[in-house]
Structure formats: structure tokens, C-alpha cells
C-alpha positions in Angstrom: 20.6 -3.1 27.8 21.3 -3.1 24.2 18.5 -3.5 21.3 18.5 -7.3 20.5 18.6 -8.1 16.7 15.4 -8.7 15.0 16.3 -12.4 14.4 17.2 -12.9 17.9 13.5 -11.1 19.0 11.9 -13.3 16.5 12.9 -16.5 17.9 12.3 -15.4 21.4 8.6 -14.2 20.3 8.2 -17.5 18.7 9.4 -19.3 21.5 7.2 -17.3 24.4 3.7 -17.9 22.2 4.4 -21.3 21.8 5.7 -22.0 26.1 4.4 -20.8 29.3 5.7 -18.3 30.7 8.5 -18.2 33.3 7.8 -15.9 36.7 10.9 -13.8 37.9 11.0 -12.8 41.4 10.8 -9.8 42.8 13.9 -9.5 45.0 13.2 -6.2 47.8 17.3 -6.4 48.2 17.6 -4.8 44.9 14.9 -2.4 45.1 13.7 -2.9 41.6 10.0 -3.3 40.6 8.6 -6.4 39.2 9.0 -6.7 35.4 5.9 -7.2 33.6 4.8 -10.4 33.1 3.2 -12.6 30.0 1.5 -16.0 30.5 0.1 -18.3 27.8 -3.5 -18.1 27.5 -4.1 -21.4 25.7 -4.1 -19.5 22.0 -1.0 -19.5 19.7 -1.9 -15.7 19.0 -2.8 -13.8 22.2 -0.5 -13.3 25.0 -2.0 -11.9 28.4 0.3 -9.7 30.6 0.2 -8.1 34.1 0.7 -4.6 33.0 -1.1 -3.7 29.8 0.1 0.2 30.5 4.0 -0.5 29.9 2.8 -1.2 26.3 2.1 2.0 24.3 -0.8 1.8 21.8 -0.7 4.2 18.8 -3.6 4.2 16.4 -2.8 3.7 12.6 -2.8 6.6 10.4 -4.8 6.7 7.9 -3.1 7.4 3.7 -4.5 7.6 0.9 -2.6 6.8 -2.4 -2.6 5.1 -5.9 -2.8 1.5 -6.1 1.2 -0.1 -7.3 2.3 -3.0 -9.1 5.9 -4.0 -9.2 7.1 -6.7 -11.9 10.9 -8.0 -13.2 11.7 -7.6 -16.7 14.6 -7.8 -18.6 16.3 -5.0 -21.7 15.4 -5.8 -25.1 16.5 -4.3 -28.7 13.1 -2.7 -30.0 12.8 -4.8 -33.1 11.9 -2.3 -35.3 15.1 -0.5 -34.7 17.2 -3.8 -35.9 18.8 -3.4 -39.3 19.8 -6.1 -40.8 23.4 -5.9 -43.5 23.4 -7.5 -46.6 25.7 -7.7 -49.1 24.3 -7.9 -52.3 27.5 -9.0 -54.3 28.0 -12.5 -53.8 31.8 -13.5 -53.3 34.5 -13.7 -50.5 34.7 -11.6 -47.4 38.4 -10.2 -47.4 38.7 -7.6 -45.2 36.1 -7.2 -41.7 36.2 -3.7 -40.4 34.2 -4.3 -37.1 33.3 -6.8 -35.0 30.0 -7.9 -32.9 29.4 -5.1 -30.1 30.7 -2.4 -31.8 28.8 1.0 -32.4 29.0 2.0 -36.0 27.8 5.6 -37.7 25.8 5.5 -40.5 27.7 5.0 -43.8 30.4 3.4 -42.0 32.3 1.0 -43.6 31.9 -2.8 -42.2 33.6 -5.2 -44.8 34.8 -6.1 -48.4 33.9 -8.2 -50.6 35.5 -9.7 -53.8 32.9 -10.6 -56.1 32.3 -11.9 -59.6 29.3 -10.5 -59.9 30.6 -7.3 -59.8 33.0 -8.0 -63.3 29.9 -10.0 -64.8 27.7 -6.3 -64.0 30.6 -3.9 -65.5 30.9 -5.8 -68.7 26.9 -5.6 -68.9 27.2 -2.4 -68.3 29.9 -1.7 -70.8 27.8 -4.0 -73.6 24.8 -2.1 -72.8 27.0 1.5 -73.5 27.8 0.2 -76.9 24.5 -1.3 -78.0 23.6 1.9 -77.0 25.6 4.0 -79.1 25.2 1.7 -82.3 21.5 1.9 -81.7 21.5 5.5 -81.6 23.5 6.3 -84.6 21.8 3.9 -86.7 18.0 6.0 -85.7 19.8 9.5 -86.6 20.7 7.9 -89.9 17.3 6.5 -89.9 16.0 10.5 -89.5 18.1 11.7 -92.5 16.7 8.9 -94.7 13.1 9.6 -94.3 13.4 13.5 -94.7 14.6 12.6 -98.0 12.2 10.1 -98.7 14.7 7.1 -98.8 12.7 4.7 -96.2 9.2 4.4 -95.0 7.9 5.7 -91.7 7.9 1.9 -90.7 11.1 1.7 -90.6 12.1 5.1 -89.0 10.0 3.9 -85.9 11.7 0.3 -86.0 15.3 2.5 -85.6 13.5 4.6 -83.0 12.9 1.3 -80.7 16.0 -0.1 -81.0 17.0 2.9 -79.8 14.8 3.2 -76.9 15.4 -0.4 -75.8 18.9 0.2 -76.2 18.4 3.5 -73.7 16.7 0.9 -71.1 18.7 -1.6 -71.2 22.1 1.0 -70.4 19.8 2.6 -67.5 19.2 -1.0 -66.2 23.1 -1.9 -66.3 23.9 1.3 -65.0 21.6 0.6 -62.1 22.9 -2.9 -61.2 26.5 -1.0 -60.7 25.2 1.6 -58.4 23.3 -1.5 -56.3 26.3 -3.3 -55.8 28.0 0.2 -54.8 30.5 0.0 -57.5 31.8 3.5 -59.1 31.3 3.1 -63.1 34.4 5.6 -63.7 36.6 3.8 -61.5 35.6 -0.2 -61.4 37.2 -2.9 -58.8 35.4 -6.1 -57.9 35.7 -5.2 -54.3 32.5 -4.1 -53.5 32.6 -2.2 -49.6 29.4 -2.7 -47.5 28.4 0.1 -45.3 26.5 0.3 -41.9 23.0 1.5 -43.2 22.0 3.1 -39.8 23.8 4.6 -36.4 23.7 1.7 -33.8 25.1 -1.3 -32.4 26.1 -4.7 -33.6 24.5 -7.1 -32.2 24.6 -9.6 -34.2 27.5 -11.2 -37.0 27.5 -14.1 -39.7 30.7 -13.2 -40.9 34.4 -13.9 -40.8 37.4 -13.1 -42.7 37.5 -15.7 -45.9 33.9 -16.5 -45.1 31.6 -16.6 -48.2 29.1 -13.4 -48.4 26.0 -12.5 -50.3 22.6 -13.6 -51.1 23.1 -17.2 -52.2 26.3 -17.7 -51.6 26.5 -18.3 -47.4 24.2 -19.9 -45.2 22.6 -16.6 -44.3 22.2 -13.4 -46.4 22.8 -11.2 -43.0 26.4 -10.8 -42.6 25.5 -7.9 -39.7 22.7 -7.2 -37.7 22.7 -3.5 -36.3 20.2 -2.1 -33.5 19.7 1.5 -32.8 19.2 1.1 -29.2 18.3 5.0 -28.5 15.0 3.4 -27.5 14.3 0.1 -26.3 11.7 -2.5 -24.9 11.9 -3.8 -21.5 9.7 -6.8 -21.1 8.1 -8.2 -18.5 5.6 -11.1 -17.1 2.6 -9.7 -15.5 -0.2 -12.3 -14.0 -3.1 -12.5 -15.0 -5.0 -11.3 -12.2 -3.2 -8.4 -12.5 -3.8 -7.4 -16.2 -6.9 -5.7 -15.8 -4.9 -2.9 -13.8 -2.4 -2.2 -16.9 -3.7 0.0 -20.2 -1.9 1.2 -23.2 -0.1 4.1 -22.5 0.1 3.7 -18.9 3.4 5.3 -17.2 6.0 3.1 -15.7 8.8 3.5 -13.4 11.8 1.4 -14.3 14.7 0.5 -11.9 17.3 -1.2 -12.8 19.4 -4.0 -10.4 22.8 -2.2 -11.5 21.6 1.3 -11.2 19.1 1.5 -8.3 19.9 5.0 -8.0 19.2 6.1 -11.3 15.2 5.4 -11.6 14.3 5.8 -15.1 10.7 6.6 -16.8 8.5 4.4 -19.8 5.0 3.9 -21.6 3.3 0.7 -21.8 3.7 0.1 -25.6 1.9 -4.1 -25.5 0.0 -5.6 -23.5 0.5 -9.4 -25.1 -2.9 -11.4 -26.4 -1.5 -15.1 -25.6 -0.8 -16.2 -22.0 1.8 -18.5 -21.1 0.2 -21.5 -20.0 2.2 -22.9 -18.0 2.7 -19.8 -15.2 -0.3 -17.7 -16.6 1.3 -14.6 -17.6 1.4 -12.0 -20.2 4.0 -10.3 -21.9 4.0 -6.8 -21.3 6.3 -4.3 -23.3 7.5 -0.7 -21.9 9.3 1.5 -24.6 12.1 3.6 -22.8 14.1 6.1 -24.0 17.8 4.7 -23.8 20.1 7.5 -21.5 22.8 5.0 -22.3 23.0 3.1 -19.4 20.8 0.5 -20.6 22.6 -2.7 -21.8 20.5 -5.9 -23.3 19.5 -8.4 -20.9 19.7 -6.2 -17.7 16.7 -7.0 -15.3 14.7 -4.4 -14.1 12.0 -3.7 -11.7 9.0 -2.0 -13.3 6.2 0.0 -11.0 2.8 0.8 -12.1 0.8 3.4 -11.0 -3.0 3.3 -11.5 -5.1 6.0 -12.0 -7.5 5.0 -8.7 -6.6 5.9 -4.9 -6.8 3.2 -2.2 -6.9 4.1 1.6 -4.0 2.5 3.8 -3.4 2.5 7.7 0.5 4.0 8.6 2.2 2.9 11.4 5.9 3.1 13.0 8.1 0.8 11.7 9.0 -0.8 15.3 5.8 -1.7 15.8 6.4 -4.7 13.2 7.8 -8.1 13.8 9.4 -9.4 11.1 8.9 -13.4 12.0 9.5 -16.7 9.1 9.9 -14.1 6.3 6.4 -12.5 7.6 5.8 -9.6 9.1 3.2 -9.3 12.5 2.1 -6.6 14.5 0.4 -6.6 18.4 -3.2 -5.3 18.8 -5.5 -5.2 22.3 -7.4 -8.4 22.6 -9.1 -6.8 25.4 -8.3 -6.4 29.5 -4.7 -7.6 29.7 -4.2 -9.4 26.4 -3.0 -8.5 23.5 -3.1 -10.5 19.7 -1.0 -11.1 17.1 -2.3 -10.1 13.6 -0.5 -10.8 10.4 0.1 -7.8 8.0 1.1 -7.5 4.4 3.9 -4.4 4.5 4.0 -1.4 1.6 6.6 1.1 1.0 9.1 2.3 4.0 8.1 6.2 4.3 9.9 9.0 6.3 9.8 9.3 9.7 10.3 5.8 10.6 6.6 4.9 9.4 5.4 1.5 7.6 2.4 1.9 4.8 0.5 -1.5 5.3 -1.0 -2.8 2.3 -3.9 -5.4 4.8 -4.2 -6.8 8.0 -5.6 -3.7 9.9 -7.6 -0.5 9.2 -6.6 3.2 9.7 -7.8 4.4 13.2 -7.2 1.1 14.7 -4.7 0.5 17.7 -1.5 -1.0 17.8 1.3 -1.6 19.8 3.6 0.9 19.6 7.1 -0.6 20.0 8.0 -4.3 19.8 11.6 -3.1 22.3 8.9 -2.8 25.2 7.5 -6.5 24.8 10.7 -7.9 23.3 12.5 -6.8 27.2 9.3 -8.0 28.7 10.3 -11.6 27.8 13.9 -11.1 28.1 12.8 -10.6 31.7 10.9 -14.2 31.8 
């Protein structure tokens, strides 16, 4: 006979625990043996059959390993890594050179603007040059005066502040150009705004025609850049399960487009306020981007503690998969045998099942649900 389907054993199970069991003759004409038979014994959990020896017992191995915790999270821009672009000349955008998504270089150029501010700085600028020069001829006149006795020393130091205000005053002008990014020796009022770090864009205020600076539009941030060679990945951890987590703790991150490509981050924060309406606790991993990452992919994060726990090992066929539970078959004594809920860990090789509870290493179990799964197919 073939090997039923687990769904079709499952229903059959749960159908021969709940009835009484059916008796199949023995016919001599076909010179087979009597199947083994199971008969209700009055509890939901414990089936009693004729011959106990057609059903291999194995006992459970024993394993020791760490104690895991697996969480869903989602890819976030570190914030500390988000650059915001500004343009300091107020005026109107006429020219966009990139758009929200794209990855910009450092110094690259993002947009013009044509701005007043930048005419009402150069002619500053060009006031403060001449002040400057007027200012400075007058104290050098000032000098030759007093070495010949004409003025007082009064009035040499008067000329020698006027000349030093003059001095700030052209520094402060000159300054103002080279903020606004505008070249003194060759002056436009188009005033180009550069990316100020390597990243992405992930955000944009702007449009062609759209007003820009700092008072002029609704927001001063006409870009928002991240540099997403590291980012978070953020997750909701019970509460319960906080005490297991620590700063600096390693964590294993897959994610749901890559499965194959398991990737590897530190616990960076361990959040201070719980959410209270589902009790959890931010938790933030920092992980180095390979490129793959893209923000808002969910992931599934695995922590290992430092602490080993003891778990029993036993062949995967000797679990029933049952209402989105899993079961196993243990001796109940003489003829019978029990059904025992178990919590299921990690698939290992071999064709062997870690179990997280519901039995101990050493103790027996049956070995292969295919041996009582044909046992009722014979009912």
C-alpha cells in the first residue's frame, strides 16, 4: 500500500480515538494473519491494541543545546545615518537633478535654485570690499600723519578701528557667499545644492517650480538622504521574554525574500516603554547592509542565549501532526498505548525531531506513526 498523506492519517486518528473500533475477520481462504487490532478504552488519549509488539518503541535521545528565540521584524534606515538637504538660499527650484530612490555620491549635484538672496549677499559683499579699501587708506594716511606729529594718537587708533571693522565686516560678507555656495569671482544667483553624504533618497519636499529654502516652503528639507551601509531591523519581543535578550547579544537575521542568504547583527536597544496594548518591547539589531537589504522587508531574527538546555530527539515519523498540533504515542502500559502532546524544535539530520516539551530524553516512544496509521486502515 502506499503512505497515506498526513492530513488523511490525522483525520483517521481522530476519528479511531473518538469511535470504537471495528473487528476485521480473519479469512483462513486467504492465508493472511489477523491485522492488529485497537479498541477504545473509554479515554480520548489511550488506545489498547492486540499486538503491542508490531509497534516499535525507540527511546528519545537526549541533546543538549542553547536556548532560541525567534521574533519578526521589519528593515529600518538607522537614523543617525539620515541626512537631511537644505538649501540655504531661499528662492525657486529650477532645475531637480534626482529624484526619491535614487543613490547619490557625495558632492553630487541634486538641484538649483534661483535666489535673491544670493544678489542681496554679492552686493554686501561688494559694499563690504569698498568700505574696506576706503577704511584702509584713510588709517595709512592716518600712520603718516602721526609720524609727523599732525594728529594725536587718539585719532590714529580711531582710523585703526575703522579699519579693523571694516576687515570683519568683508570676512563676514565673504562668508555669507561661500554658505550659499556662490563663487565670488564668478557670481550667478543660481545657487547648486549638493548631496552632503553617499546614500539613498529616501525622502523629497521638492518639485520643479516649487519654492526652496529656509522660510520660504513649508519645510526647510528639500532631500532626505540615508546611508543605508548599516541599518536597524526592529522587532517586537514579549515581555516574558526580555529577560533572555542583553546588549550586545548576537542575532541571526533571515529574511522572507532571501531565506537562503542568512545574515548576522548585534542587539543595539532594548526599548524602556512597553506597548500596552500587546506588551511588547522594541528591540533594535544593527546589521551591516550586504546590499540586499531594502526598507520595510520583514525578517526573522533568532537569539541565542549564552545557557544550554537539555532536549529529548526523536524520528520525525514518530509525530502526528493533528489541528495544527503535533502528538506523539507512548506505552500506557500492557497493551495500551497514550497520546501525549509535544511542542516541536528545529528539524535536524537524519530524519530526527528536537522537542522543545512534552517528554524527557530516555523515555519511549513509538517509533513510526505508518505502523499504527495501517493498523486502523485495517479496522
Amino acid at each position: 500500500m502506499t503512505n497515506p498523506s498526513r492530513l488523511i492519517s490525522a483525520i483517521g486518528l481522530a476519528a479511531f480515538i473518538g469511535l470504537a473500533g471495528c473487528e476485521k475477520k480473519f479469512d483462513p481462504a486467504q492465508g493472511a494473519a489477523p491485522a492488529a487490532q485497537a479498541v477504545e478504552t473509554g479515554n480520548a488519549g489511550v488506545v489498547s491494541v492486540e499486538k503491542p509488539e508490531r509497534f516499535a518503541l525507540v527511546a528519545a535521545d537526549r541533546m543538549d543545546a542553547p536556548e532560541t528565540l525567534s521574533v519578526t521584524g521589519s528593515v529600518f534606515p538607522d537614523i543617525s545615518r539620515e541626512v537631511p538637504v537644505i538649501s540655504l538660499a531661499n528662492g525657486r527650484v529650477v532645475d531637480i537633478k534626482t529624484r526619491l530612490d535614487d543613490n547619490v555620491t557625495k558632492g553630487q549635484l541634486l538641484l538649483r535654485v534661483q535666489s535673491q538672496d544670493v544678489t542681496n549677499a554679492f552686493d554686501q559683499y561688494l559694499k563690504a570690499v569698498n568700505d574696506e579699501l576706503m577704511n584702509r587708506k584713510a588709517y595709512l594716511r592716518a600712520q603718516d600723519l602721526f609720524s609727523h606729529g599732525a594728529i594725536s594718537q587718539s585719532v590714529l587708533e580711531q582710523a585703526e578701528d575703522a579699519e579693523n571693522d571694516a576687515k570683519a565686516d568683508l570676512t563676514a560678507a565673504d562668508e555669507q557667499l561661500r554658505v550659499l555656495g556662490v563663487d565670488k569671482d564668478h557670481p550667478t544667483p543660481i545657487v547648486d545644492v549638493r548631496a552632503p553624504i553617499s546614500g539613498v533618497i529616501i525622502g523629497q519636499n521638492v518639485t520643479n517650480a516649487a519654492a526652496a529654502g529656509v522660510t520660504l516652503s513649508g519645510t526647510a528639507t528639500a532631500f532626505t538622504i540615508a546611508d543605508l551601509s548599516t541599518v536597524w531591523i526592529l522587532c517586537d519581543v514579549y515581555e516574558n521574554d526580555i529577560p533572555r535578550l542583553a546588549l550586545g547579544q548576537e542575532a541571526k537575521i533571515v529574511l522572507s525574500a532571501y531565506p537562503d542568504r542568512p545574515l548576522t547583527g548585534r542587539i543595539s536597544d532594548i526599548g524602556p516603554v512597553l506597548d500596552p496594548n500587546i506588551r511588547t518591547a522594541k528591540v533594535r539589531i544593527e546589521v551591516r547592509n550586504p546590499g540586499m537589504l531594502r526598507l520595510g522587508m520583514f525578517v526573522t531574527a533568532t537569539f541565542t542565549s549564552k545557557t544550554r538546555h537539555t532536549y529529548a530527539v526523536i524520528p520525525s515519523e514518530a509525530i502526528l501532526h493533528l489541528h495544527d498540533r503535533d502528538w506523539i504515542f507512548v506505552p500506557a502500559g500492557g497493551n495500551q498505548f497514550r497520546r501525549v502532546q509535544i511542542e516541536a524544535g528545529d528539524t535536524l539530520p537524519g530524519g530526527r525531531q528536537q522537542i522543545l516539551s512534552g517528554i524527557e530524553p530516555g523515555q519511549q516512544v513509538v517509533s513510526n506513526m505508518l505502523a499504527l496509521e495501517e493498523t486502523l486502515e485495517a479496522q
